[in-house]
PyMOL Python script that loads the backbone (N, CA, C, O; Angstrom):
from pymol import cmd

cmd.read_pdbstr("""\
ATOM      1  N   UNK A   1     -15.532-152.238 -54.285  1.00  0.00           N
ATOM      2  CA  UNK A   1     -16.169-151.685 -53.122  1.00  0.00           C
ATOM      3  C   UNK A   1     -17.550-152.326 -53.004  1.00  0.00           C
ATOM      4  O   UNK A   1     -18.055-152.415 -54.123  1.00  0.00           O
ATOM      5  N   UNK A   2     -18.221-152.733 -52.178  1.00  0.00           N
ATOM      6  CA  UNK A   2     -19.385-153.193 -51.365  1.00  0.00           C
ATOM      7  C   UNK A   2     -20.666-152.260 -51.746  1.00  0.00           C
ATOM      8  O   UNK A   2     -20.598-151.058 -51.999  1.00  0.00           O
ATOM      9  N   UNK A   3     -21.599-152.888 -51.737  1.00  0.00           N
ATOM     10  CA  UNK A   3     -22.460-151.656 -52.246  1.00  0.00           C
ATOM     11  C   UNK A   3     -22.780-150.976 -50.655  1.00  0.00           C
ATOM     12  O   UNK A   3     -23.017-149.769 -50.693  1.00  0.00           O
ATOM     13  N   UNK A   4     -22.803-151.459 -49.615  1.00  0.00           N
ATOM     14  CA  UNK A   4     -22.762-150.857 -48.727  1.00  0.00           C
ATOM     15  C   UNK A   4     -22.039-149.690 -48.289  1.00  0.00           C
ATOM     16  O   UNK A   4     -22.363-148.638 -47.739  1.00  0.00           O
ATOM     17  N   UNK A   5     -20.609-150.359 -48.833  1.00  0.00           N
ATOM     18  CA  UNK A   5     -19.486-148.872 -48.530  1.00  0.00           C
ATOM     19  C   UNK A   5     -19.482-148.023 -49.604  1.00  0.00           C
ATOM     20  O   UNK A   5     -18.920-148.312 -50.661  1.00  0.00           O
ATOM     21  N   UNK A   6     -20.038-147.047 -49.421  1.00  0.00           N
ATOM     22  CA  UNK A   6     -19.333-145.454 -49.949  1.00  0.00           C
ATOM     23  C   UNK A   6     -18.579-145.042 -50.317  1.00  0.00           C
ATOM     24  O   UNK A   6     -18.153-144.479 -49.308  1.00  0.00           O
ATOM     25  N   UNK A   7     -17.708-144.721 -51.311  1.00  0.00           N
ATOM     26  CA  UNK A   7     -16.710-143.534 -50.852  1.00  0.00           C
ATOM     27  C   UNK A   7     -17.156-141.980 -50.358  1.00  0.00           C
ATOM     28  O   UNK A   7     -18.299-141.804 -50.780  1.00  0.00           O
ATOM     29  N   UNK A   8     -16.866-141.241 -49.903  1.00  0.00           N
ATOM     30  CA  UNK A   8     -17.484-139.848 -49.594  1.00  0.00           C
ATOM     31  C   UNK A   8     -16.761-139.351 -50.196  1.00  0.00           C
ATOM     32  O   UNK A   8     -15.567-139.649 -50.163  1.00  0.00           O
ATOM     33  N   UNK A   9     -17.330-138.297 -51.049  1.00  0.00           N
ATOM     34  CA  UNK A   9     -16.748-137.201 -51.750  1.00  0.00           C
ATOM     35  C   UNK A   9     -15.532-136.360 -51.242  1.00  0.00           C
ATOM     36  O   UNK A   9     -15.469-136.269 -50.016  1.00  0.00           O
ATOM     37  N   UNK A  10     -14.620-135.769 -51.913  1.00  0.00           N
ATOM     38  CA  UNK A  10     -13.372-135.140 -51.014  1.00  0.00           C
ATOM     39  C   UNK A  10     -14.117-133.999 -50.219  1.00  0.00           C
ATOM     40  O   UNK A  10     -13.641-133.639 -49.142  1.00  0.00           O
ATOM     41  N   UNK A  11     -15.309-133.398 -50.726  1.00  0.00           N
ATOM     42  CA  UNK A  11     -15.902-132.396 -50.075  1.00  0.00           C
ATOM     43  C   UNK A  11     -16.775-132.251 -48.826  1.00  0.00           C
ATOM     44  O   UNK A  11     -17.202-131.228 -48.292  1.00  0.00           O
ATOM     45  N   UNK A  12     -16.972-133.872 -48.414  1.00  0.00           N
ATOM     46  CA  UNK A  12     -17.030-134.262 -47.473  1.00  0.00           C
ATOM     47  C   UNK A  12     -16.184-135.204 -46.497  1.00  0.00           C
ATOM     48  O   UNK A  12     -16.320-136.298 -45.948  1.00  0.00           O
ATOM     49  N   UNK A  13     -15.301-134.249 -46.574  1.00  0.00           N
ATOM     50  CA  UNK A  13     -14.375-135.246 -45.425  1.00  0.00           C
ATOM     51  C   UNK A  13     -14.351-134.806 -44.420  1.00  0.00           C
ATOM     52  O   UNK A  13     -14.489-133.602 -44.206  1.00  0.00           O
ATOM     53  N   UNK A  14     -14.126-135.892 -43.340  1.00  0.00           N
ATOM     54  CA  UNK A  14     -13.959-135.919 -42.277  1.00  0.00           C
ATOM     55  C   UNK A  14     -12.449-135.459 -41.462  1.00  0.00           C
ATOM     56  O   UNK A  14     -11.367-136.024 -41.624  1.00  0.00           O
ATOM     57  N   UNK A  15     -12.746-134.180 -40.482  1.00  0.00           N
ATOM     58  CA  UNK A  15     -11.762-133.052 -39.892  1.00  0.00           C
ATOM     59  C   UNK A  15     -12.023-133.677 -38.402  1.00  0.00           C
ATOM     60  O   UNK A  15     -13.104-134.117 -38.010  1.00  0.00           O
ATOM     61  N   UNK A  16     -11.091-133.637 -37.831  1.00  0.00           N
ATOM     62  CA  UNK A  16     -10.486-133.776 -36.873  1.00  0.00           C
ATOM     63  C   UNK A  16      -9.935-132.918 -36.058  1.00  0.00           C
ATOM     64  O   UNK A  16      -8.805-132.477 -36.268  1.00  0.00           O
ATOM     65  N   UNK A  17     -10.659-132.575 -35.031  1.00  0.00           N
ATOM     66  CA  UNK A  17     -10.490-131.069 -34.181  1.00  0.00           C
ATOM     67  C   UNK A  17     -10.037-131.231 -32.936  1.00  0.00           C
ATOM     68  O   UNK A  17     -10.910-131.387 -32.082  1.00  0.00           O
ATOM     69  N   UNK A  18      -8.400-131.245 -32.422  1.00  0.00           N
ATOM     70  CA  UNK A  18      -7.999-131.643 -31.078  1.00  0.00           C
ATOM     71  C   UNK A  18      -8.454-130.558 -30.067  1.00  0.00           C
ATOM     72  O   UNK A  18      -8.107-129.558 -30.696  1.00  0.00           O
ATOM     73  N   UNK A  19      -8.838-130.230 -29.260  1.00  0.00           N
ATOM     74  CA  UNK A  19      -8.864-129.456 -28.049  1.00  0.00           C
ATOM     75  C   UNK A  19      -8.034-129.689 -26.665  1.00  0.00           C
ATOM     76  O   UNK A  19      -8.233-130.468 -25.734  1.00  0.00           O
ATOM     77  N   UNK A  20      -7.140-128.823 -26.869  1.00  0.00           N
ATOM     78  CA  UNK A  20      -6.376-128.403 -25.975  1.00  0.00           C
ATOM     79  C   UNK A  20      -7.062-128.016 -24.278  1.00  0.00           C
ATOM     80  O   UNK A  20      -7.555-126.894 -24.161  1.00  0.00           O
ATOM     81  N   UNK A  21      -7.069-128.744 -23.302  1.00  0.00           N
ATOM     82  CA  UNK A  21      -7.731-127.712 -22.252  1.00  0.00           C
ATOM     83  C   UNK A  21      -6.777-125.983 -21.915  1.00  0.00           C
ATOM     84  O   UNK A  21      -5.684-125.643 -22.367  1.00  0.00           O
ATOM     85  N   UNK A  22      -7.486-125.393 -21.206  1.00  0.00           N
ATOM     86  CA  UNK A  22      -6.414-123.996 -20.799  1.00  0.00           C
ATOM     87  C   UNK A  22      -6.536-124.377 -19.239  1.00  0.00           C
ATOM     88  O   UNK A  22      -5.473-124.610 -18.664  1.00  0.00           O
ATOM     89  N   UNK A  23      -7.542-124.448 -18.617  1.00  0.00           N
ATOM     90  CA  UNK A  23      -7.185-124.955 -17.076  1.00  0.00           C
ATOM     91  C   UNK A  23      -7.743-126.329 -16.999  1.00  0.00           C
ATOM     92  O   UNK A  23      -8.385-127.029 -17.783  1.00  0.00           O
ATOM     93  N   UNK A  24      -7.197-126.512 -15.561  1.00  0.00           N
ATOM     94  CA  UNK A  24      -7.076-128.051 -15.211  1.00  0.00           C
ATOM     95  C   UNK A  24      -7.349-127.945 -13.933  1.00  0.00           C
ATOM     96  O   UNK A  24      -6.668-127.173 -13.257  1.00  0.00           O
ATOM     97  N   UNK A  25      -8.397-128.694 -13.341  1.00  0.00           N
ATOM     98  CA  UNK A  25      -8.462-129.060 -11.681  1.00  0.00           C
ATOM     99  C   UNK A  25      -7.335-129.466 -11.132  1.00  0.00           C
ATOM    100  O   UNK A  25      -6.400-130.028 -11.701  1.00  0.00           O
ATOM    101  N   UNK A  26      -7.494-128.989  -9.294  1.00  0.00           N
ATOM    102  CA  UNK A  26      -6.069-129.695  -9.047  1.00  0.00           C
ATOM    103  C   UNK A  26      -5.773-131.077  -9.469  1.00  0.00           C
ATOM    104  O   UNK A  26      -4.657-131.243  -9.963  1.00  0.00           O
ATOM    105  N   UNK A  27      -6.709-132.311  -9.353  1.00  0.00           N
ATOM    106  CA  UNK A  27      -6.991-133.230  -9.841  1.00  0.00           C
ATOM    107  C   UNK A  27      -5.506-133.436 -10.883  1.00  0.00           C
ATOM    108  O   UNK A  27      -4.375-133.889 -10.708  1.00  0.00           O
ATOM    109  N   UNK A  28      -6.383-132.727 -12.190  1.00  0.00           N
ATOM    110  CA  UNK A  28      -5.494-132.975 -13.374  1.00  0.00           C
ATOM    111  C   UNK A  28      -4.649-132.159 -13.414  1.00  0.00           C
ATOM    112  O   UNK A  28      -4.186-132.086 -14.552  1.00  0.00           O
ATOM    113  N   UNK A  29      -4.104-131.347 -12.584  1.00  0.00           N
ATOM    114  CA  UNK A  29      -2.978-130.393 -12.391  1.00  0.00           C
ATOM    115  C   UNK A  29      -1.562-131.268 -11.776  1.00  0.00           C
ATOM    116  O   UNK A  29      -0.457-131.175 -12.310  1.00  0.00           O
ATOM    117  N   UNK A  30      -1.864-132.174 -10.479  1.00  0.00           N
ATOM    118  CA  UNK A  30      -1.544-133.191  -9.862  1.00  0.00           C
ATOM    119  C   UNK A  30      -1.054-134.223 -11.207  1.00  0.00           C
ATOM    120  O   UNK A  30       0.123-134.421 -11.509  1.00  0.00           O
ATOM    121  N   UNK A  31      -1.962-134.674 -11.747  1.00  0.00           N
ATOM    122  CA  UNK A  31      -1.811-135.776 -12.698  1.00  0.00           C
ATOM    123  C   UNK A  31      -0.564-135.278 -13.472  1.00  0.00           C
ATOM    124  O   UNK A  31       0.571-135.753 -13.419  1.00  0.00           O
ATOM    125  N   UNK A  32      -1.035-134.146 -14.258  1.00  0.00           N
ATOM    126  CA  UNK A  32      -0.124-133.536 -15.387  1.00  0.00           C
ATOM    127  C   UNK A  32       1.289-133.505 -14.849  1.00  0.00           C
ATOM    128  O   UNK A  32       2.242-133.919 -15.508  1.00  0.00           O
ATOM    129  N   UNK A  33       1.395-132.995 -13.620  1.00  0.00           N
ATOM    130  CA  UNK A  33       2.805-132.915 -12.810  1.00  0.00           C
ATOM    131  C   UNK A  33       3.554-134.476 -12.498  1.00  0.00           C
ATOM    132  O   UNK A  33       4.741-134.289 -12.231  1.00  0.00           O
ATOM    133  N   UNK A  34       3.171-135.990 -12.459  1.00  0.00           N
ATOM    134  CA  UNK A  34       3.056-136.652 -11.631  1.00  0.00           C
ATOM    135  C   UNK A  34       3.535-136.388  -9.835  1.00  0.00           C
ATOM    136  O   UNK A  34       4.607-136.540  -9.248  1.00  0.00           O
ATOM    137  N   UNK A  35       2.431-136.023  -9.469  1.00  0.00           N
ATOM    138  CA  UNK A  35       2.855-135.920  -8.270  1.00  0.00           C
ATOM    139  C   UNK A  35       1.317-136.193  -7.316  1.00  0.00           C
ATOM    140  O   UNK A  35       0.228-136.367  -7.861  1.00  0.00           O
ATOM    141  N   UNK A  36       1.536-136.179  -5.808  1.00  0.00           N
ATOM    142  CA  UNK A  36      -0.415-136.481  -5.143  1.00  0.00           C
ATOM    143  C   UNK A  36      -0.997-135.031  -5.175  1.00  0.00           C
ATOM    144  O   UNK A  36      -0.238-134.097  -5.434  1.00  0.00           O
ATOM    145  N   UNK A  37      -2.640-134.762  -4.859  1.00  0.00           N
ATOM    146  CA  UNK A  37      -2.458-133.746  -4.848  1.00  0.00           C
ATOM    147  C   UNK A  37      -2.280-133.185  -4.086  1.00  0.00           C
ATOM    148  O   UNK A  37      -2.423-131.963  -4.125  1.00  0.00           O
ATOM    149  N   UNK A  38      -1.836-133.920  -2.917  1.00  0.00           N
ATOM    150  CA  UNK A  38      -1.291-132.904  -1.408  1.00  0.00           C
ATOM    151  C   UNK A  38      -0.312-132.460  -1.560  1.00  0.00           C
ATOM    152  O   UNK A  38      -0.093-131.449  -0.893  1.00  0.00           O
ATOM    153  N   UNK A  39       0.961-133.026  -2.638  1.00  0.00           N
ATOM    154  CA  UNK A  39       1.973-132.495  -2.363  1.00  0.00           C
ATOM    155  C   UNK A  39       1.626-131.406  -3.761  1.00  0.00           C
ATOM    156  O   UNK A  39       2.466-130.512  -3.867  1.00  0.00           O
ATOM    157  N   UNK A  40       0.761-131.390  -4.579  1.00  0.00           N
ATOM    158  CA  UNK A  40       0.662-130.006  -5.539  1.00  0.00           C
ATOM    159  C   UNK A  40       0.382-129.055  -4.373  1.00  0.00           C
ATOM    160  O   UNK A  40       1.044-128.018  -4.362  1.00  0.00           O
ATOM    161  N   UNK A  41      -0.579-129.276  -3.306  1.00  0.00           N
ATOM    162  CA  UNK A  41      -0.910-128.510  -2.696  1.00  0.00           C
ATOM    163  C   UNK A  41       0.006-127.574  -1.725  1.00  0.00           C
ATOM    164  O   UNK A  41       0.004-126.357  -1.542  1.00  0.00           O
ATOM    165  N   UNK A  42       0.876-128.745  -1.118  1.00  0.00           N
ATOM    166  CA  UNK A  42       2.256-127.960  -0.217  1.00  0.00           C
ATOM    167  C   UNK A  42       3.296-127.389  -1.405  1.00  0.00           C
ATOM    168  O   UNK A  42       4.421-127.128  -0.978  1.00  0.00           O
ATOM    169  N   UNK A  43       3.141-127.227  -2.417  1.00  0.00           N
ATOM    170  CA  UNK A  43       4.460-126.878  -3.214  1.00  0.00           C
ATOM    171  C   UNK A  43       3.500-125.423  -3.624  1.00  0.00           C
ATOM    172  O   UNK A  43       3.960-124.364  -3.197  1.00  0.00           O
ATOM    173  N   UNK A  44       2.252-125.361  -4.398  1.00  0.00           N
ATOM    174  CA  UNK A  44       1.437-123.976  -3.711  1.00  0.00           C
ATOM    175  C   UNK A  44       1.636-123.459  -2.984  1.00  0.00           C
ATOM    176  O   UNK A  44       2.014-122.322  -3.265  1.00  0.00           O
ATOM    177  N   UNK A  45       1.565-123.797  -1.601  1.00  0.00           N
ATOM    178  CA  UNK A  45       1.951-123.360  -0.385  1.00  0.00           C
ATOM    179  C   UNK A  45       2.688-122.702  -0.005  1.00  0.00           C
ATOM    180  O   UNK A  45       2.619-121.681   0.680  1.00  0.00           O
ATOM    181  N   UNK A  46       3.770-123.441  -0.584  1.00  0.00           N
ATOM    182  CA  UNK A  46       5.672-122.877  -0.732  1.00  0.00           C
ATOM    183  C   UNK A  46       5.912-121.850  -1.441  1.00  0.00           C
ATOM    184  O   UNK A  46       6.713-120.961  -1.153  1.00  0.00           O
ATOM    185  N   UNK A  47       5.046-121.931  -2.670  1.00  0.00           N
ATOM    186  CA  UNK A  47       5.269-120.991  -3.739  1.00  0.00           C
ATOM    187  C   UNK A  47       5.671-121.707  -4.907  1.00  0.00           C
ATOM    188  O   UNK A  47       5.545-121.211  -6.026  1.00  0.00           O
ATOM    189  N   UNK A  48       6.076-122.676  -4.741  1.00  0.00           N
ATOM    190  CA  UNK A  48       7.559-123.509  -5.690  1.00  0.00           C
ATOM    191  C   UNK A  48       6.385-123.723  -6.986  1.00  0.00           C
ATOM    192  O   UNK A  48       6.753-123.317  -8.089  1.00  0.00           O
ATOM    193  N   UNK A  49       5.220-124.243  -6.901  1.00  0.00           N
ATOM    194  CA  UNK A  49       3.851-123.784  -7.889  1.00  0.00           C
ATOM    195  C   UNK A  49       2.965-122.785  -7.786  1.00  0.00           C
ATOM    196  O   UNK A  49       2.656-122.236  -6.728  1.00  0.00           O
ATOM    197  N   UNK A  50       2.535-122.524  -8.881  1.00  0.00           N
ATOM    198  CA  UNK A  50       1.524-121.647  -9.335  1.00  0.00           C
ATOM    199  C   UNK A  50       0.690-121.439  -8.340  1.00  0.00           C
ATOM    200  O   UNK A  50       0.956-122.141  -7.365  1.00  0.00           O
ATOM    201  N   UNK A  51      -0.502-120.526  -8.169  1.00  0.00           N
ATOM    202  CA  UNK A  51      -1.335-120.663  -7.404  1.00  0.00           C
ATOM    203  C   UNK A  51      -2.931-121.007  -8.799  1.00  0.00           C
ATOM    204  O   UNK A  51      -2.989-120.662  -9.979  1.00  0.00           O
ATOM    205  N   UNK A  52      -3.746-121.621  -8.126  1.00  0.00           N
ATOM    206  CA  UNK A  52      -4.816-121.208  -9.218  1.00  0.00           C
ATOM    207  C   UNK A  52      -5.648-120.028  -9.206  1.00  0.00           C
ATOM    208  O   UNK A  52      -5.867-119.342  -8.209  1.00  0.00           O
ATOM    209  N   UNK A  53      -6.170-119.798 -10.549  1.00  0.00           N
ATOM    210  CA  UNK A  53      -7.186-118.996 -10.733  1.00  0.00           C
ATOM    211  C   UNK A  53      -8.371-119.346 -10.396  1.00  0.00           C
ATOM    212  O   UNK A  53      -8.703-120.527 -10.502  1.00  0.00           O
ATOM    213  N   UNK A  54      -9.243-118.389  -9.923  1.00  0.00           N
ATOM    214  CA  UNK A  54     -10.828-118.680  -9.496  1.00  0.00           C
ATOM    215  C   UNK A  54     -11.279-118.254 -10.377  1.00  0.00           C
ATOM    216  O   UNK A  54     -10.846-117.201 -10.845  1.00  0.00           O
ATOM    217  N   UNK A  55     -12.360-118.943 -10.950  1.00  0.00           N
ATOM    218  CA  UNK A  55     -13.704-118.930 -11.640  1.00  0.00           C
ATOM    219  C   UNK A  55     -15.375-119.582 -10.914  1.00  0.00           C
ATOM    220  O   UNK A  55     -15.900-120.692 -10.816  1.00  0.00           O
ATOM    221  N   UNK A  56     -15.662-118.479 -10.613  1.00  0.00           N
ATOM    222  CA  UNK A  56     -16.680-118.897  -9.526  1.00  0.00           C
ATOM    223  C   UNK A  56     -16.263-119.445  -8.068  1.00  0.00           C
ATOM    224  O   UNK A  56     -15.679-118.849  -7.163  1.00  0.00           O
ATOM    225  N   UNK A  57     -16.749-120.774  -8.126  1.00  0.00           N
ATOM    226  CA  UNK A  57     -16.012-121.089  -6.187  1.00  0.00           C
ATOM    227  C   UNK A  57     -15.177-122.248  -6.749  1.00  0.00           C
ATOM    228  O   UNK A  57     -14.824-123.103  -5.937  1.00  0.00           O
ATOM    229  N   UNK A  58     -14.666-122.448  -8.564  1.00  0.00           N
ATOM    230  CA  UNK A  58     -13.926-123.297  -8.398  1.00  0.00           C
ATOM    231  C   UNK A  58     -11.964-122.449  -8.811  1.00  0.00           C
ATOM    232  O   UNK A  58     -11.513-121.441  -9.355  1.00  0.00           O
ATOM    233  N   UNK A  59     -11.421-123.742  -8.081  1.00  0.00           N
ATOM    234  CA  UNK A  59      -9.914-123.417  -8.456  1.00  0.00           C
ATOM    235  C   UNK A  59      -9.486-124.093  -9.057  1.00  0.00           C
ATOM    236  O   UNK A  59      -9.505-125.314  -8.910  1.00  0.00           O
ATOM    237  N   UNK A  60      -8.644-123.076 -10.463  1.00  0.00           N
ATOM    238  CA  UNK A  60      -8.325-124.008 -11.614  1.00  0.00           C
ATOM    239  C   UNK A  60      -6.533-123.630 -12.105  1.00  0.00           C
ATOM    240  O   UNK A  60      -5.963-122.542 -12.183  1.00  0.00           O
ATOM    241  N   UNK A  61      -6.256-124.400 -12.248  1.00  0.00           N
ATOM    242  CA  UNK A  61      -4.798-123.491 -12.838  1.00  0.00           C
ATOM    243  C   UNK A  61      -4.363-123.988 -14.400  1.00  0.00           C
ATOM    244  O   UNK A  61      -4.348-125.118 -14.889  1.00  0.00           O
ATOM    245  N   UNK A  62      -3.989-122.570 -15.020  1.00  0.00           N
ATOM    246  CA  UNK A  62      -3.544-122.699 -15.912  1.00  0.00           C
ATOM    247  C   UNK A  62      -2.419-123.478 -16.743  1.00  0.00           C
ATOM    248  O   UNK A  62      -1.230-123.197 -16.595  1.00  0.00           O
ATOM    249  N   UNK A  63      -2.851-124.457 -17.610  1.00  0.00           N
ATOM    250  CA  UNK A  63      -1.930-125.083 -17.665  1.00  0.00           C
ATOM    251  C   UNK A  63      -0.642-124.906 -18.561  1.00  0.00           C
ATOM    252  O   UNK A  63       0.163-125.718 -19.017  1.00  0.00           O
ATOM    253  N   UNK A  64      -0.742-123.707 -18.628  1.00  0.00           N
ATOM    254  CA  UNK A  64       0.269-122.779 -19.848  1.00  0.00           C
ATOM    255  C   UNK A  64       1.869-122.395 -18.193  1.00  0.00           C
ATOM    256  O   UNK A  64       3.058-122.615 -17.961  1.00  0.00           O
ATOM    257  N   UNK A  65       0.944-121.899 -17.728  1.00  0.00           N
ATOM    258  CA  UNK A  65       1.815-122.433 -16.017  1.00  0.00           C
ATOM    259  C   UNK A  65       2.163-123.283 -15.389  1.00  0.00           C
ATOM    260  O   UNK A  65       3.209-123.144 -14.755  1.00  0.00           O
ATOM    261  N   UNK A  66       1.649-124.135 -15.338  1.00  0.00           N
ATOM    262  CA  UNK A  66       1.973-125.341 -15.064  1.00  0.00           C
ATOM    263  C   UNK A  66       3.441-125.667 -15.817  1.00  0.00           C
ATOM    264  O   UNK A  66       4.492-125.965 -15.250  1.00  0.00           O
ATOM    265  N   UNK A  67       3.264-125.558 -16.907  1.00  0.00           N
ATOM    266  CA  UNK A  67       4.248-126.219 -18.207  1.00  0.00           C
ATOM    267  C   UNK A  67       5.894-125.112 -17.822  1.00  0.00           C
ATOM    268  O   UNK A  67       7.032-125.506 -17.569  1.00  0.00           O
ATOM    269  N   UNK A  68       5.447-123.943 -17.909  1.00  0.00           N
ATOM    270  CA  UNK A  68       6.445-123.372 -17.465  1.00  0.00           C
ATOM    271  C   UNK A  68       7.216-123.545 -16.301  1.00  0.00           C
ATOM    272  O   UNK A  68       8.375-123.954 -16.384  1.00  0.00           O
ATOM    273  N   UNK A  69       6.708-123.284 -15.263  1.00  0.00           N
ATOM    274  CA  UNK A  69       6.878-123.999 -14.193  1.00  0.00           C
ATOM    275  C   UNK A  69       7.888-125.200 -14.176  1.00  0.00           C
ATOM    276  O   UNK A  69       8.997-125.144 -13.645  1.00  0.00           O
ATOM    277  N   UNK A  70       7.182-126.687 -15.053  1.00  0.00           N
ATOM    278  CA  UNK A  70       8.110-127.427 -14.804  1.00  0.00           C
ATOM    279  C   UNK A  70       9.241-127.341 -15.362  1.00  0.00           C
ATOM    280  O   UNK A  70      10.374-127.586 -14.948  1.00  0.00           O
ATOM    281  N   UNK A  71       8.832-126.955 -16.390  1.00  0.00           N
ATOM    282  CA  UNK A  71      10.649-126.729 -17.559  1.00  0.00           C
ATOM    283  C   UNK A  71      11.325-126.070 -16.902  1.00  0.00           C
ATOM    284  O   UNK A  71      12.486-126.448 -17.058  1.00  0.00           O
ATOM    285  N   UNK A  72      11.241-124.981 -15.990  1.00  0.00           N
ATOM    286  CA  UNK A  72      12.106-124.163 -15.006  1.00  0.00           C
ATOM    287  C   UNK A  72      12.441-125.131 -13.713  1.00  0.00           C
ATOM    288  O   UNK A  72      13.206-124.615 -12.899  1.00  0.00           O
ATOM    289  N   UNK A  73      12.084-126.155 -13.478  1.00  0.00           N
ATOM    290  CA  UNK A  73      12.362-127.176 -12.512  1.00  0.00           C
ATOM    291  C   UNK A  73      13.957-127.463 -12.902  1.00  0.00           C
ATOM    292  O   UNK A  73      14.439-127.505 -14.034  1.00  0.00           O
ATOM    293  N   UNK A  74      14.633-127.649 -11.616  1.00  0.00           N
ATOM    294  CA  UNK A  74      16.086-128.004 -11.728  1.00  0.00           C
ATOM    295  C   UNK A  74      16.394-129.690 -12.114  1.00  0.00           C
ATOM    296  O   UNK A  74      16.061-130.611 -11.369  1.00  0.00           O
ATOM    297  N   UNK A  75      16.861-129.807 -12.993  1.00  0.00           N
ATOM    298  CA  UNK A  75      17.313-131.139 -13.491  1.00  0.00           C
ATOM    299  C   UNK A  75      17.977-132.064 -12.838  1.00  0.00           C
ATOM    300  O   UNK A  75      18.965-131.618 -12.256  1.00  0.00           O
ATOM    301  N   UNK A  76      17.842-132.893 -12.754  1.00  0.00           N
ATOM    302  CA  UNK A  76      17.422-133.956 -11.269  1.00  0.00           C
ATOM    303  C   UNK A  76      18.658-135.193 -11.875  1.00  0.00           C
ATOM    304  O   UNK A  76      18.828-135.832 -12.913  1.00  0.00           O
ATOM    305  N   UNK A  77      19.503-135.022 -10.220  1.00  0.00           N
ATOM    306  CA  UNK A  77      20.708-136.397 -10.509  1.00  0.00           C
ATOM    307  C   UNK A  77      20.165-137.837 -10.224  1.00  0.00           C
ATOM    308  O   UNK A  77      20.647-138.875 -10.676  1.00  0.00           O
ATOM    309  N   UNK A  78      19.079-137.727  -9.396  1.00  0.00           N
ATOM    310  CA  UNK A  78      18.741-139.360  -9.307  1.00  0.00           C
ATOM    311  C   UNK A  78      17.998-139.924 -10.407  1.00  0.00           C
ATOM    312  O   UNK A  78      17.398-139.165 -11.168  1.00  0.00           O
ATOM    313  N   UNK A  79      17.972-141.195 -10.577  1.00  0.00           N
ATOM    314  CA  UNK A  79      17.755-141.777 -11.449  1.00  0.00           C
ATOM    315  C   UNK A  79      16.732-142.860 -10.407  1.00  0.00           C
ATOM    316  O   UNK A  79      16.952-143.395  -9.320  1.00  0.00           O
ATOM    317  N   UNK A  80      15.210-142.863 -11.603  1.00  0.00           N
ATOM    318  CA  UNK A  80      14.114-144.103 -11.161  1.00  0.00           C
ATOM    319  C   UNK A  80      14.753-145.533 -10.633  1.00  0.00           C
ATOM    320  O   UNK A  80      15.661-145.983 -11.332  1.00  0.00           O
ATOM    321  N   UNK A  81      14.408-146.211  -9.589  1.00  0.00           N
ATOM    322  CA  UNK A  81      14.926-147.247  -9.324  1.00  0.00           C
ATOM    323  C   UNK A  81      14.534-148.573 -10.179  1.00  0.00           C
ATOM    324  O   UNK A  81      13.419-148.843 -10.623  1.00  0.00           O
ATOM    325  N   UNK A  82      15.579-149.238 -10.282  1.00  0.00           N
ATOM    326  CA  UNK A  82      15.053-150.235 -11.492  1.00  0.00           C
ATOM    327  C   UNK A  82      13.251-150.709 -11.166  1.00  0.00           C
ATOM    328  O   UNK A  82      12.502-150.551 -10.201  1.00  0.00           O
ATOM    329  N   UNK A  83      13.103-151.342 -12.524  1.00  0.00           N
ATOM    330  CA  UNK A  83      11.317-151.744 -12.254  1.00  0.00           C
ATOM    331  C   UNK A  83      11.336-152.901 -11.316  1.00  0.00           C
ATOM    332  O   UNK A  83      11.986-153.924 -11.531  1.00  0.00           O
ATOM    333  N   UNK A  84      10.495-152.666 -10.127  1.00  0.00           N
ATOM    334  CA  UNK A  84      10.371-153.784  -9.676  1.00  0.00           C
ATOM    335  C   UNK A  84      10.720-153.823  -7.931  1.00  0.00           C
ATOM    336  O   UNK A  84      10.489-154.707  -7.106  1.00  0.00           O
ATOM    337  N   UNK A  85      11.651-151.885  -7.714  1.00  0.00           N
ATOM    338  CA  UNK A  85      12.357-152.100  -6.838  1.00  0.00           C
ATOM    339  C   UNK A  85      11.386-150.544  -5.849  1.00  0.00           C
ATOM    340  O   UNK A  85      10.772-149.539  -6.209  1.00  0.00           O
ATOM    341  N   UNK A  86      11.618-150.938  -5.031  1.00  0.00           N
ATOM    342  CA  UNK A  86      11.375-149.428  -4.244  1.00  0.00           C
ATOM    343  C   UNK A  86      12.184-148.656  -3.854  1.00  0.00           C
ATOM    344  O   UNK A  86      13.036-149.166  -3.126  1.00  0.00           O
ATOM    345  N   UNK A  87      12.347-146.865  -4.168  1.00  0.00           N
ATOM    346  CA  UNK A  87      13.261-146.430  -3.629  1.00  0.00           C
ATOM    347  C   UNK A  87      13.879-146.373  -2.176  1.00  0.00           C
ATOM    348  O   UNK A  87      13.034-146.738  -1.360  1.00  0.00           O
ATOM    349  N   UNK A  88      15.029-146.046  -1.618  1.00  0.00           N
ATOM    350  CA  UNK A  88      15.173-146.476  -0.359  1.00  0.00           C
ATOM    351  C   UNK A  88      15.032-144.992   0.364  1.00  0.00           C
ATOM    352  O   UNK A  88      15.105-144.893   1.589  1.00  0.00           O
TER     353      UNK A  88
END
""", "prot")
cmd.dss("prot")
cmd.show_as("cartoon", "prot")
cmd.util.cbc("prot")
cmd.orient("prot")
């Protein structure tokens, strides 16, 4: 070892702390779904999504809903068009 490099003691090791968000702007609500966010917005609309929660003057939705939501989505016969092609 280098006299530069260290080892650090086991009692100092380095932890690694993921954070989960709980809400998401429509923004990243949109993203998370792939979809624009106009059409998150007309499927709100519909009902077919969540609505968000307010916190102050912003709207956020939960993304514990979100998730549910899609897994309850009906399982889909079309298939992506090869790479390269546009659907018709």
């Amino acid at each position: 070892m280098s006299r530069t490099a260290k080892a650090k003691p086991a009692d100092q090791a380095v932890h690694m702390v993921r954070i989960e968000p709980i809400t998401v702007d429509r923004n990243a609500a949109a993203m998370l779904l792939g979809i624009a966010v106009s059409t998150l917005e007309a499927h709100v609309a519909r009902g077919t999504l969540p609505k968000p929660r307010q916190l102050g003057g912003r709207a956020l939705w939960l993304v514990d809903e979100l998730r549910t939501t899609a897994h309850a989505l009906p399982v889909s016969e079309m298939l992506p068009p090869p790479s390269g092609q546009q659907a018709a």
